[in-house]
VEXDREN-63615 format. One record per residue (C-alpha): residue in one letter; x negated, y negated, z negated. Coordinates in Angstrom, 3 decimals. Each point is the difference from the previous one (the first is absolute). Layout:
// VEXDREN-63615
A, X, Y, Z
...
***
This chain:
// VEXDREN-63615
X, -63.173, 33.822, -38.118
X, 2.938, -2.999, -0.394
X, 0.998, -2.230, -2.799
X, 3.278, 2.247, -0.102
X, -1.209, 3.053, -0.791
X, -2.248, 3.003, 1.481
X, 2.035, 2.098, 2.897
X, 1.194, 3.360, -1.332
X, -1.523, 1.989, 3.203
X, -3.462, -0.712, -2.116
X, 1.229, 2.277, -2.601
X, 1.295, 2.769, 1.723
X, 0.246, 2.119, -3.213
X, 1.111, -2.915, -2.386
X, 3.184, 1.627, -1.332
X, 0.822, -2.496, -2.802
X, 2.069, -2.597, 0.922
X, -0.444, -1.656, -3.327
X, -3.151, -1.854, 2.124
X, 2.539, -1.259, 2.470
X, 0.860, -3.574, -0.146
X, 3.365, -1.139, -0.950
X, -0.072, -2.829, 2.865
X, -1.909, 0.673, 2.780
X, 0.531, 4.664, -0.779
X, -4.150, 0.044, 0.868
X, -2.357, 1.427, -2.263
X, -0.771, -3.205, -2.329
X, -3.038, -1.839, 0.001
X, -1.277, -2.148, -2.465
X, 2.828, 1.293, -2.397
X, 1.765, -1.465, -2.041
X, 2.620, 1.776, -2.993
X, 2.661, -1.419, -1.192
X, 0.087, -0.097, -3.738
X, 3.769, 0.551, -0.118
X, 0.444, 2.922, 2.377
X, -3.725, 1.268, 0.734
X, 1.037, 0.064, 3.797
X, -3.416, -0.610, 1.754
X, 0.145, -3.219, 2.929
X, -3.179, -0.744, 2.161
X, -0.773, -3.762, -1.903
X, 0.550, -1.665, 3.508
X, 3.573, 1.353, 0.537
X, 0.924, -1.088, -3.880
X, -1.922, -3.240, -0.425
X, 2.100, -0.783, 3.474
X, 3.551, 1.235, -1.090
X, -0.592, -1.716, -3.330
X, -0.696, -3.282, 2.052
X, 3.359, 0.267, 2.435
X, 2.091, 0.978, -2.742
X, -1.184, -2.987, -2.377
X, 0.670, -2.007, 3.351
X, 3.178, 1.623, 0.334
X, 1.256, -0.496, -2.952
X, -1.406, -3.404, -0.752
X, 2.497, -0.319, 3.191
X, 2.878, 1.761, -1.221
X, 0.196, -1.795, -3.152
X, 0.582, -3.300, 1.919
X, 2.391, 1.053, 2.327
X, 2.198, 1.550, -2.998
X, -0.656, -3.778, -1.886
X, 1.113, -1.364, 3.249
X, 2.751, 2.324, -0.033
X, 1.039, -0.462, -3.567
X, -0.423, -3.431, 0.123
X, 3.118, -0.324, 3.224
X, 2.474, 2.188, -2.026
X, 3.084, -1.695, -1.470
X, 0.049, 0.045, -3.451
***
């Protein structure tokens, strides 16, 4: 067992991919649905992507002020 979800050769006759996680495509652990789409993530793969995209973007958003803030008016 990982953080990132349970290897699919456990389950040789899982057929429903509905259990497979978005992010890391194992079976999820610890799942967690989003309310928006109902896709299913393990809560370690999520609560992870949710962290590097806030970082990301927290990023982004200066660069573009940095960006905006050099244009010629």
């Amino acid at each position: 067992m990982t953080d990132c979800g349970y290897d699919k050769k456990r389950f040789p006759n899982l057929t429903n991919e509905n259990l497979d996680c978005p992010i890391c495509t194992n079976v999820v652990i610890f799942p967690k649905e989003c309310s928006g789409c109902g896709d299913l993530f393990c809560g370690k793969c999520i609560d992870d992507w949710i962290k590097k995209a806030k970082y990301i973007s927290n990023q982004l958003v200066h660069v573009l002020k940095d960006v905006m803030e050099s244009l010629p008016i």
